[in-house]
C-alpha positions in Angstrom: -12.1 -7.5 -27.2 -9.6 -8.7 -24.2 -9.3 -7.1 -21.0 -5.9 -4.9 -20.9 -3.1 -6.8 -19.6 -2.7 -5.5 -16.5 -5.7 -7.0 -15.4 -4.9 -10.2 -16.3 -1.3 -10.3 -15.1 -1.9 -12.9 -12.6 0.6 -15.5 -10.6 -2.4 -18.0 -10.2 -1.1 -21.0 -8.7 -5.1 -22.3 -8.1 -6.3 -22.3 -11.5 -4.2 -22.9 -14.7 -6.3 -20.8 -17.2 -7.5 -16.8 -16.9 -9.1 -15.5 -20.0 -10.9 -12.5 -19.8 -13.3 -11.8 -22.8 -15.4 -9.1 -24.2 -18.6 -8.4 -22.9 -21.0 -10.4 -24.2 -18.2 -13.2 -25.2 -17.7 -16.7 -23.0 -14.8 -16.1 -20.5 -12.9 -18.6 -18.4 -12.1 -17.3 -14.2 -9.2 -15.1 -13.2 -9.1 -16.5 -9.9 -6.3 -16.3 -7.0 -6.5 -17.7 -4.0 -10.9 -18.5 -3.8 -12.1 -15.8 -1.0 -12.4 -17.1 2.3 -15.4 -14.9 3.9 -18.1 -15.3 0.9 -17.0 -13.3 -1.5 -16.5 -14.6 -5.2 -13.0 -13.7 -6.1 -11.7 -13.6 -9.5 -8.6 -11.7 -8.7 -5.5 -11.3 -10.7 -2.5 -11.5 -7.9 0.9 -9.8 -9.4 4.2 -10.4 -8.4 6.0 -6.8 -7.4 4.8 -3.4 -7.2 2.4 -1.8 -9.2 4.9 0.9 -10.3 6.9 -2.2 -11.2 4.1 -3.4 -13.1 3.3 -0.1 -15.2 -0.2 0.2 -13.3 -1.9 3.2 -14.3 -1.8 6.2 -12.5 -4.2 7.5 -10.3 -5.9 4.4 -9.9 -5.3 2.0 -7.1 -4.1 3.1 -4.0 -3.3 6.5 -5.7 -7.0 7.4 -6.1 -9.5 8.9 -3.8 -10.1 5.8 -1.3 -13.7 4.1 -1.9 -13.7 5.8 -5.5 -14.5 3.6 -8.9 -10.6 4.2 -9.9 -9.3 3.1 -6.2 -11.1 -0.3 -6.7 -8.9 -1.3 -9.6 -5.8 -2.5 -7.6 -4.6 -2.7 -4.2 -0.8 -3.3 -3.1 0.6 -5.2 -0.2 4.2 -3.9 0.4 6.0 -5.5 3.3 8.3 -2.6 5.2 8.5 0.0 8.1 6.8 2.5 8.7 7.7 4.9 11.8 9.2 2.6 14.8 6.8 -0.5 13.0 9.0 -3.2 11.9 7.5 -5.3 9.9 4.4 -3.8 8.9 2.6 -4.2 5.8 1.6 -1.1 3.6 -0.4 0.0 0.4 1.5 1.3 -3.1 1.6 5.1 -1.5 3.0 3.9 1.7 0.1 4.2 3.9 0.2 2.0 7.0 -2.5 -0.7 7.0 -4.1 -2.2 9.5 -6.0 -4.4 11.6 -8.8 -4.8 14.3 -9.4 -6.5 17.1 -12.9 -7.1 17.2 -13.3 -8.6 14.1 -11.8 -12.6 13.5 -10.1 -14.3 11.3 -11.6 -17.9 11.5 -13.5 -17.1 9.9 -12.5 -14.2 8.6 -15.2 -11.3 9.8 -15.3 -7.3 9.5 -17.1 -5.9 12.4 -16.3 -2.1 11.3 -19.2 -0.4 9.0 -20.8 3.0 9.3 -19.0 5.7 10.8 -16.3 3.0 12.1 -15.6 2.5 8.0 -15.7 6.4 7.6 -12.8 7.2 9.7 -11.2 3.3 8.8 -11.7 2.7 5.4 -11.4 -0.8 4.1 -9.1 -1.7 1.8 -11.3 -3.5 -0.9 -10.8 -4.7 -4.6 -13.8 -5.2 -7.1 -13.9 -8.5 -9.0 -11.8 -8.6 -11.9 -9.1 -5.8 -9.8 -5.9 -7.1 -8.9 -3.6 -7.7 -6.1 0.0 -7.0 -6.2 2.1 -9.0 -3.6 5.4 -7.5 -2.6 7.0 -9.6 -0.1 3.5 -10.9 0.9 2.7 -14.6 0.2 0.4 -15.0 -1.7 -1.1 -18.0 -0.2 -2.1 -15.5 3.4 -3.9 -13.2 1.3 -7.6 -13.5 0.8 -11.1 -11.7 0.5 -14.5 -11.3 3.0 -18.2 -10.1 1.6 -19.0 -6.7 3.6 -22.6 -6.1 4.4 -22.6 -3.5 1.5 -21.2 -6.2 -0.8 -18.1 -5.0 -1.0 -14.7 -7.2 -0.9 -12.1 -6.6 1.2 -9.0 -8.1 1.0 -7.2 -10.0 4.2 -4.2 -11.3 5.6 -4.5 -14.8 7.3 -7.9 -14.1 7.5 -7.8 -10.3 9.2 -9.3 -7.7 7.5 -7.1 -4.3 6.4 -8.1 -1.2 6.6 -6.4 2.8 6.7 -6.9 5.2 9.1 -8.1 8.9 7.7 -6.0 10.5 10.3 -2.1 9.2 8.4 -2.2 11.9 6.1 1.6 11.3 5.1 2.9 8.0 3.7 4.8 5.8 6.4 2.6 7.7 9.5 1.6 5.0 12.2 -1.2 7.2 13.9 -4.2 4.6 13.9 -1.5 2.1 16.1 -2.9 1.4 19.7 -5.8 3.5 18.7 -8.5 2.3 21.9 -6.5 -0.8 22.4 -8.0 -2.4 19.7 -6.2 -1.0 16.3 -3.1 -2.0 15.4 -0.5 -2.3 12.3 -0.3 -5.3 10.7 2.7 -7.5 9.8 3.1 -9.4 6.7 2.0 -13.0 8.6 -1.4 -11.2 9.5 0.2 -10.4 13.4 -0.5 -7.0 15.3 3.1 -5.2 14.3 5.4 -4.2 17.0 7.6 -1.4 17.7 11.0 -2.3 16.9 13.9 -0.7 19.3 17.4 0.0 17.4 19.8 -1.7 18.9 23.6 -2.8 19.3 24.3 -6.5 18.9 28.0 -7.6 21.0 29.5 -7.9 17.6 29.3 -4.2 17.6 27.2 -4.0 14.9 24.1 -1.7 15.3 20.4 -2.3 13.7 18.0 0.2 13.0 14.6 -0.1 11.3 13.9 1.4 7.9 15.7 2.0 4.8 19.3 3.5 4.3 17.8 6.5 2.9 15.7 6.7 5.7 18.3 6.8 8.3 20.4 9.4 6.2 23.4 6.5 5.0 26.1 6.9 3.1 24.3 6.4 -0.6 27.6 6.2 -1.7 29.1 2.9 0.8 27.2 -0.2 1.9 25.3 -1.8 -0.6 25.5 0.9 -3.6 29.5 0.9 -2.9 31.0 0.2 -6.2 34.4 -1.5 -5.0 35.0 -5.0 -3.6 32.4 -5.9 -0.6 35.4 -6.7 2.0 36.2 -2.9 1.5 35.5 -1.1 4.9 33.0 1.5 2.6 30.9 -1.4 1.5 30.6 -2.9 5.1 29.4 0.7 5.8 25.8 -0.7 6.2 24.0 -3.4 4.6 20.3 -3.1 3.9 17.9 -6.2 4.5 14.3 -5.6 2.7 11.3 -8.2 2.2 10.5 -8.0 -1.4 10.2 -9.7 -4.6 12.1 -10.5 -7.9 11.6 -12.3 -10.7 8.2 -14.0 -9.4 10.5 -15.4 -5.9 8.1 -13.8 -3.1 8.7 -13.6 -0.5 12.5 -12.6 -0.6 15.3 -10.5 0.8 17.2 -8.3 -1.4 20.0 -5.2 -0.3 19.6 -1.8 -0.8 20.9 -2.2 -4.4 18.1 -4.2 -4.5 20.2 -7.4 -5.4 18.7 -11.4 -4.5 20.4 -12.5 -1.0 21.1 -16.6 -1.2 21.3 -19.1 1.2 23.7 -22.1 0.6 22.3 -25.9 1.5 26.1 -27.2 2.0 26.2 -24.5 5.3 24.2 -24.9 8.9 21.9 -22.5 10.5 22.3 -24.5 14.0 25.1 -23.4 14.4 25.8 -21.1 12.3 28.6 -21.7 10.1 29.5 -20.9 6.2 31.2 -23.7 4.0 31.7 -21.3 1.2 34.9 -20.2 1.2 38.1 -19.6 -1.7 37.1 -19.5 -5.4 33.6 -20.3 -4.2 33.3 -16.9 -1.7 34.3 -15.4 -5.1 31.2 -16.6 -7.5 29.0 -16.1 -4.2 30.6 -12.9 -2.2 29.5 -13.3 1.8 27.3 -10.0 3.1 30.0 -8.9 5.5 29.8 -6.4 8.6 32.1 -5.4 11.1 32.4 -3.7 14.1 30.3 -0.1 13.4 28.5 -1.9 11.1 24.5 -0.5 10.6 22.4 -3.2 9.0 18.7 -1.5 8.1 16.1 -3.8 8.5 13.0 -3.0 6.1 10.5 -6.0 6.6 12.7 -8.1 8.0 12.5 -8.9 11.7 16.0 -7.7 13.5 15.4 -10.7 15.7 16.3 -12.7 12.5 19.3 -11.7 12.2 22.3 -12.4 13.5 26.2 -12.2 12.4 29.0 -15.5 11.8 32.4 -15.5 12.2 33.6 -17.2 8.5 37.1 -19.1 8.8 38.9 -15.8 7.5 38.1 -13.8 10.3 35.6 -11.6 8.6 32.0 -11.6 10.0 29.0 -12.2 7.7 25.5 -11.7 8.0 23.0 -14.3 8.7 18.9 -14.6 8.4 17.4 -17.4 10.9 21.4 -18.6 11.4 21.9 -18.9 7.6 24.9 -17.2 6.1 23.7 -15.3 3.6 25.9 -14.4 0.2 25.5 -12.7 -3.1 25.6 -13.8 -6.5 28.5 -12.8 -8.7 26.1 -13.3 -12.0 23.7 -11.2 -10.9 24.7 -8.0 -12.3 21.1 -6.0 -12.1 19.0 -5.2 -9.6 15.9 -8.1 -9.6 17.7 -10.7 -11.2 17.8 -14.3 -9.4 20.0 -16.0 -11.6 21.7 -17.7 -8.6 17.8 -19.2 -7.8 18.8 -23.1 -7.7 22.5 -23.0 -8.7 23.7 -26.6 -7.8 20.5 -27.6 -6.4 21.8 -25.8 -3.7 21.5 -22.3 -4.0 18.1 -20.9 -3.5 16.9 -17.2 -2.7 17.0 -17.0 1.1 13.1 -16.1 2.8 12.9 -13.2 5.8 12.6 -16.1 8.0 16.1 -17.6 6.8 14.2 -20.3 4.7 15.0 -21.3 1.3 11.9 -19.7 -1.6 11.3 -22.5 -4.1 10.8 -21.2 -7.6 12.5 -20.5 -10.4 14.9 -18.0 -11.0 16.9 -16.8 -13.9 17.1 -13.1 -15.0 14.9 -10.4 -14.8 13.4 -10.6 -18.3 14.6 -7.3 -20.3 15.4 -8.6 -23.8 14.2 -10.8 -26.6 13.5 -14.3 -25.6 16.3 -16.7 -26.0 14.8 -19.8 -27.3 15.4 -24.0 -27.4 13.7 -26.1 -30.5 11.8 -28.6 -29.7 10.2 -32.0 -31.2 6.7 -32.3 -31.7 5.1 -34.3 -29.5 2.2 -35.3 -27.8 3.0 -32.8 -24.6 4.4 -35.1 -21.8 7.1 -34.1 -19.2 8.3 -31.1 -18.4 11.9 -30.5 -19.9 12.7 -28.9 -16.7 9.9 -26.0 -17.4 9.4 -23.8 -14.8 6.0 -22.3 -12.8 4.6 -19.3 -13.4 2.2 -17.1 -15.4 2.1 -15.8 -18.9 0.3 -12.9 -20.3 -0.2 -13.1 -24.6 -0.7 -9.4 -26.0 -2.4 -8.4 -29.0 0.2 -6.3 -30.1 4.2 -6.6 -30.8 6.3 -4.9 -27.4 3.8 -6.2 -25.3 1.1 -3.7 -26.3 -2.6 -4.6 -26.2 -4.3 -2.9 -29.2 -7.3 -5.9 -28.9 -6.9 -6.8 -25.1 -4.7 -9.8 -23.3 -4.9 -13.1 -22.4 -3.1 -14.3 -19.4 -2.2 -18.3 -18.1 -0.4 -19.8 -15.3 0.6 -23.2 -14.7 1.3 -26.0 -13.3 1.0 -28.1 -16.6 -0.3 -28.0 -19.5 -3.0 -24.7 -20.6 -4.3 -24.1 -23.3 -4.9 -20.6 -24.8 -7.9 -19.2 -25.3 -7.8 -17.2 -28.5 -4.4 -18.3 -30.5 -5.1 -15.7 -33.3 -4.4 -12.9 -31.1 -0.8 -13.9 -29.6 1.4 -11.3 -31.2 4.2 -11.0 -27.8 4.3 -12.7 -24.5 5.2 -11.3 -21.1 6.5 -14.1 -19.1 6.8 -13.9 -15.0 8.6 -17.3 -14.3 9.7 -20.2 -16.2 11.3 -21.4 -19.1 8.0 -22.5 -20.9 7.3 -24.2 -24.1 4.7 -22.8 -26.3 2.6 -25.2 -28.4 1.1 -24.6 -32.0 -2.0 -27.2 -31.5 -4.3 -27.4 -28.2 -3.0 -29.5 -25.3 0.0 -29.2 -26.0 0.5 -31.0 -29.0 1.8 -29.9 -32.8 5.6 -27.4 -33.2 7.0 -26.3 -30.0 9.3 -24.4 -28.9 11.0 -23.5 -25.1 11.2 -19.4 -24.5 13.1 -18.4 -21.4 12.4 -14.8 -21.9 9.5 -12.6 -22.7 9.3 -12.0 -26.7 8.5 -8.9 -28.0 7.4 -10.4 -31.0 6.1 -13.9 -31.6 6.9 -13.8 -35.2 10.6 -13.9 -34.5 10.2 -17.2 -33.7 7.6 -18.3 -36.1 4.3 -18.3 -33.6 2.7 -15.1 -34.5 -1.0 -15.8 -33.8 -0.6 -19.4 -33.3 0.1 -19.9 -29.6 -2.9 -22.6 -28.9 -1.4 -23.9 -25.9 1.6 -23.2 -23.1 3.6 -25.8 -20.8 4.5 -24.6 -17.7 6.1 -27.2 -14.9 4.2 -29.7 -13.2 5.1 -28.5 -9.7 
């Protein structure tokens, strides 16, 4: 029997194929990104949170630290926590952090015995999983301790908790002899952030609306048009994820922010404008503004006059907008609109991927040829996960696959739905992509809706 699915849920962008078997039955690696201080990693990374991901409770980081159960999962969540902007934390909101006297070339724990007692490491067994929340994926990694153990790493540092944070979003471990510090999502000591006042009047303050006791009813939640004063209220800037795009920046709504090519950064100026401000409404602040910043560095930002008057917000000089199609939280339909139009990165960069909604209903689907599985049809890259049961249940275990290219499947009989992160993909009927196929831009509940019950052999992602 298969692993469950959660454990195989896995953005692999390293290796292609993760099949997890029975005991006693052949299995292929889970791998992420291969651990860079001796371990042997074959861990699944996830896209989002594990609450997004239906991890189960009291496991993870909501166990007893160092327990069986806590070794299942760990989270990296990008955010505040106290006066620490950015700063990454676990799934319960518990600071992590690193330590001076280890390295991270290469990466090195120097902390065991009553050092690892009062800072425990944050570690993962093989075959756990990872779930990145505005962390990339390609900074996080894994060192052998001396008792065997793997703990995970950012650019190379090792994380750890401090027993004295006894609250979520406590910061007590930071300073701690000179040598303990927060750490940011880029593997950096994290920094106090000051609030402050920018001379366009608007003022920026670290955290989370709620946090700072806004308005939940103006800024980003505000119903209305977003040039009313209430939804200029405050705007909310968090490092996330959505829709397998990591890392991002979404609002407090927890809506995609874009970036448009046809604008400048240097300086900053926004060529959207008319009908087109319309399909891709500018964040705008004025004078009174607050704009929270949750994982995002304030330094980032800044704020643009547009040719209206109005002032709009901007991440590493880029205007930032918006998308009218996007009508629920997580969705990244505007995610390469025109070849232009690409989910803007805390840094003000543009996040390559695809977008398209946040799967939610029945897989639309294109017919396809056979054919003997060349090109790409404009597939996508991501991961896959086949369940053994229709609604994505798992009565006989999972099987999960990523791309780039071509993968085949390891056990076709048991594909009864599909949970796709990413994509479109085209599913094949015959190994290597060859035999019926047909392109599924959704997850599908139930593959024998679209005549593959039990007889996905193989799954085309893109070749980037």
């Amino acid at each position: 029997m298969l692993r469950k699915r959660a454990a195989v849920f896995a953005a692999l962008t390293a290796v292609g194929v993760a099949a997890l078997t029975a005991c006693g039955g052949a299995a292929e690696t889970a791998a992420g990104k291969p651990a860079d201080g001796g371990a042997v990693s074959n861990v699944a990374f996830v896209t989002g949170s594990a609450q997004d991901n239906n991890a189960p409770k009291d496991t993870g980081d909501f166990a007893a630290p160092g327990t069986a159960a806590a070794q299942q999962w760990v989270e990296l969540d990008a955010g505040t926590a106290g006066k620490l902007n950015p700063v990454v934390l676990n799934g319960k909101g518990f600071t992590l952090y690193r330590f001076d006297k280890d390295t991270a070339n290469p990466p090195a724990s120097n902390c065991d015995g009553d050092c690892a007692k009062k800072w425990p490491p944050v570690t993962v067994k093989q075959g756990g999983k990872v779930f990145i929340n505005g962390i990339d994926q390609n900074d996080v990694g894994f060192l052998q301790r001396q008792d065997g153990s793997m703990q995970v790493t950012i650019k190379g540092w090792a994380l750890y908790r401090f027993n004295a944070d006894q609250q979520p979003g406590q910061t007590k471990g930071q300073g701690v002899d000179g040598t303990w510090f927060g750490v940011t999502p880029d593997g950096e000591k994290a920094q106090e952030a000051q609030n402050a006042t920018d001379p366009s009047g608007v003022d920026y303050q670290s955290g989370t609306a709620k946090d700072n006791n806004a308005d939940l009813n103006a800024g980003d939640f505000y119903k209305g048009s977003r040039s009313d004063d209430a939804a200029m209220k405050w705007v909310q800037l968090t490092r996330a994820s959505a829709n397998g795009l990591n890392p991002i920046v979404r609002d407090g709504a927890g809506f995609t922010l874009y970036r448009f090519d046809k604008d400048t950064a240097n300086p900053s100026r926004s060529n959207c404008n008319g009908d087109c401000a319309k399909t891709w409404p500018p964040v705008l602040v004025k004078p009174g503004s607050r704009v929270f910043v949750n994982g995002v560095p304030a330094s980032k930002v800044g704020v643009v006059a547009r040719d209206d008057g109005s002032r709009q917000l901007t991440i590493g000089g880029w205007p930032i907008y918006r998308f009218s199609k996007d009508t629920a939280a997580g969705q990244t339909n505007g995610q390469g609109v025109g070849g232009t139009w690409f989910a803007v990165s805390p840094a003000g960069a543009k996040v390559q991927g695809k977008g398209g909604a946040k799967p939610s209903a029945p897989a639309s689907t294109a017919p396809s040829s056979a054919g003997n599985g060349g090109g790409n049809d404009q597939l996508g890259n991501g991961s896959a996960i086949i369940d053994s049961g229709k609604n994505f249940a798992e009565p006989d275990g999972s099987v999960g696959v990523s791309g780039p290219g071509c993968q085949n499947v390891s056990v076709p009989s048991l594909a009864v739905s599909i949970k796709l992160d990413g994509g479109p993909v085209k599913l094949w009927k015959g190994k290597d992509c060859t035999g019926e196929s047909k392109i599924i831009t959704e997850s599908v509940p139930d593959l024998a809706a679209i005549g593959f019950d039990k007889q996905v052999a193989s799954i085309r992602f893109g070749d980037k």
